[in-house]
C-alpha positions in Angstrom: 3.4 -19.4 6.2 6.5 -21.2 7.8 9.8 -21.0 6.3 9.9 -24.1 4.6 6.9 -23.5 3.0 8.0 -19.8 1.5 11.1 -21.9 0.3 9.0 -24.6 -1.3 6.6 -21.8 -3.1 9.8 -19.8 -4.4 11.1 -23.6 -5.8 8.0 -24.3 -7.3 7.8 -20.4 -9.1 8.3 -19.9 -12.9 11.2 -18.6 -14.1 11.5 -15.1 -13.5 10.6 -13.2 -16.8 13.9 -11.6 -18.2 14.3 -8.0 -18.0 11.1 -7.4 -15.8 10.7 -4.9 -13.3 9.0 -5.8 -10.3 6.4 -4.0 -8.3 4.8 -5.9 -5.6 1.9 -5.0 -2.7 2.6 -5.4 1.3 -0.2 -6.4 3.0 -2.2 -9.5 2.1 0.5 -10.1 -0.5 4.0 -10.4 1.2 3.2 -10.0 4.5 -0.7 -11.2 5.8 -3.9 -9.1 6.9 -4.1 -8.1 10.6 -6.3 -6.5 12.7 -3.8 -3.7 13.4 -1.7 -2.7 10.4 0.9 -1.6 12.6 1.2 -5.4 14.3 2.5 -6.6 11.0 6.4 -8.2 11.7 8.7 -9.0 8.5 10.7 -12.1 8.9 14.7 -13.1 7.5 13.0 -15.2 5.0 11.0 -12.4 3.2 14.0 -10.1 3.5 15.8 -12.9 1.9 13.4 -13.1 -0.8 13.0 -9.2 -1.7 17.2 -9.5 -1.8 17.0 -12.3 -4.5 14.1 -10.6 -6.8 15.7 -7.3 -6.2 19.2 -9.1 -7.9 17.4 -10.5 -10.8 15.6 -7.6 -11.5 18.8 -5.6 -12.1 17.5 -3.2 -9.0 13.8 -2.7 -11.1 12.3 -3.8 -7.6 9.3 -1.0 -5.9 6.9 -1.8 -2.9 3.3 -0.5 -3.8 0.9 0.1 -1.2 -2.0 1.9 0.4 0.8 2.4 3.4 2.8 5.6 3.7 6.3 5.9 2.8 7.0 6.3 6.5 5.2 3.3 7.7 6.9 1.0 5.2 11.0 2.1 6.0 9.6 1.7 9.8 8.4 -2.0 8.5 11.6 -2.8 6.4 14.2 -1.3 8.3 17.0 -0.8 7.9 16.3 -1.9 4.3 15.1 1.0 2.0 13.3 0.1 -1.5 11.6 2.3 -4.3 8.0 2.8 -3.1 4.8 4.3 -3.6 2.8 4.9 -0.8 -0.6 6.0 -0.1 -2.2 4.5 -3.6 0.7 6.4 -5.5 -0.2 10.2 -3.4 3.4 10.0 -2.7 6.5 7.8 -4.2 10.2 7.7 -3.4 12.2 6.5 -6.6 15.8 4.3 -6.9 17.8 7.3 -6.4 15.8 8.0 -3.0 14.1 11.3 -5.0 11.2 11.8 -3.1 7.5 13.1 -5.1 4.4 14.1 -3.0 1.4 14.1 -5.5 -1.5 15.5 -3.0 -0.6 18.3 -0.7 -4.2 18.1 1.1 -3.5 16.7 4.2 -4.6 19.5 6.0 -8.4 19.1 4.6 -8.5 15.8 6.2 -8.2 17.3 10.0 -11.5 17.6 10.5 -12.7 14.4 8.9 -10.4 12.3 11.0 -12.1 13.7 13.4 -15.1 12.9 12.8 -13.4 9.0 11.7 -11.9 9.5 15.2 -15.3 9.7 17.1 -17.0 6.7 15.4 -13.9 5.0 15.8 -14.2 5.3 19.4 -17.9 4.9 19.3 -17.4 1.3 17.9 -15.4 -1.3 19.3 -13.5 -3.1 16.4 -13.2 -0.3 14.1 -9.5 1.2 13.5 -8.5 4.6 12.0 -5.3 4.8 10.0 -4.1 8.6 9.7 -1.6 8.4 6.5 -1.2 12.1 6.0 -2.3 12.5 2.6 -5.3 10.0 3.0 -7.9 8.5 6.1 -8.3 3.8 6.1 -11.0 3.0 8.1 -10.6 -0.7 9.1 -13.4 -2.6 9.9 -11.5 -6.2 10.0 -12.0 -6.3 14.2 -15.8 -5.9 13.4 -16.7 -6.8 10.2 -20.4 -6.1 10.9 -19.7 -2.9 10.4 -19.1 -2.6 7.2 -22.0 -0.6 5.8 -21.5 1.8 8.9 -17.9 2.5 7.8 -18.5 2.9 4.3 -21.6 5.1 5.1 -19.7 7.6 7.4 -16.4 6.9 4.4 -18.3 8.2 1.2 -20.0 10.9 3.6 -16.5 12.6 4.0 -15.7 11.9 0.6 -18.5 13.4 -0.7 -18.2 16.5 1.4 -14.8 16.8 0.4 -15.7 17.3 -3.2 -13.6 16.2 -6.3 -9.9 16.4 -4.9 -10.6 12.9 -2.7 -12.4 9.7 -3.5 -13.0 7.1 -2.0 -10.9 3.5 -2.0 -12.4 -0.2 -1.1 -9.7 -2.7 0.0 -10.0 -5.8 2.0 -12.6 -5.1 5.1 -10.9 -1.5 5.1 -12.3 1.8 2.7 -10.4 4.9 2.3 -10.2 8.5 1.3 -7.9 9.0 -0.6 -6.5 12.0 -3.2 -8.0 12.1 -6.2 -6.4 11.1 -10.2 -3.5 9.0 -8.1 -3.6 5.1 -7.6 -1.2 2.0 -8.1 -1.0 2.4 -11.7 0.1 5.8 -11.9 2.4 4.9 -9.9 4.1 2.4 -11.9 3.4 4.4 -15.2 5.9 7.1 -13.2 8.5 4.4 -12.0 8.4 2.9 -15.7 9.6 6.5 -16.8 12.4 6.0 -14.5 16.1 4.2 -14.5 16.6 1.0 -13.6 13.0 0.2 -14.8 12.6 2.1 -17.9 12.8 -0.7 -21.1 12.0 -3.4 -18.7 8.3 -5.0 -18.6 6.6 -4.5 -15.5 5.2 -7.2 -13.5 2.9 -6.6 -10.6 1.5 -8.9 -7.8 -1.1 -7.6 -5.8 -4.5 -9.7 -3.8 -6.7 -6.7 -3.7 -9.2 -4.3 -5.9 -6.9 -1.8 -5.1 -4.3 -4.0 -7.1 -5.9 -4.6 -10.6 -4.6 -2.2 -12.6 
């Protein structure tokens, strides 16, 4: 989307809802889907934007996303927002307090490894290590969908109750178990400057209906 036409969408918005607290997803939502997550490039415009709604929310503004809190500050720097990453598996409030949720990381070693094989095995496919969770992307071959989510729930399953696994937009994930977007939001809803306020989330995933 060019410029002009974020500024004509922004015109063309409601009013913003008084004393809301925002929470909004990255990819497919403020920024678009890409083959490579890590090709993703933020624009003055959008930093612009997350300024202004960040203003009118009295601070109540969080980024929610299946990224990690790492990847994100990388992808806003220098800016630095309230975030959960990782489906809510880790979250950094307003203060910059930081709370990790699923200290398994190290079960996943040998399962990326496995990812890591089929991966290079088929052309197309992309792994995303996260730390506390696995993304298999499948948007550079998206014939291979039922392989990836075969091979997916395979290392879910074998990794018993602590992980389950996530569908997103021609990506699935394993991810820790009893955390998502919504718990996420329940915790930052506990939390100054968004307790009191009514939450408002904008998402354009499964991942994102809460």
């Amino acid at each position: 989307m060019t410029g002009a036409a974020k500024q004509a969408t922004i015109e063309a918005m409601p009013p913003f809802p008084e004393h809301a607290a925002v929470f909004l997803d990255i990819d497919g939502t403020l920024v678009p889907h890409v083959e490579r997550p890590d090709a993703v490039r933020i624009d003055a415009s959008l930093f612009a934007l997350l300024e202004r709604l960040g203003r009118a929310a009295g601070g109540a503004l969080a980024l929610i996303s299946g990224r990690s809190i790492a990847d994100i500050d990388a992808l806003f720097s220098p800016a630095r927002f309230a975030i959960a990453g990782q489906h809510g598996a880790e979250r950094r409030s307003a203060d910059g307090s930081l709370h990790f949720h699923a200290p398994l990381g190290s079960r996943l070693q040998e399962p990326a490894e496995r990812l890591r094989r089929l991966v290079g095995a088929n052309p197309g496919l992309l792994l995303e290590e996260k730390g506390a969770s696995l993304a298999l992307h499948y948007r550079g071959a998206p014939s291979l969908a039922g392989l990836a989510e075969r091979e997916v729930r395979q290392v879910v399953v074998e990794l018993g109750d602590d992980f389950e696994l996530q569908s997103g937009k021609l990506v699935v994930e394993v991810k820790p178990s009893g955390k998502d977007k919504g718990t996420a939001i329940d915790e930052f809803m506990a939390e100054a400057p968004f307790a009191g306020r009514r939450p408002v989330f904008v998402g354009d995933d499964l991942t994102d209906e809460l």
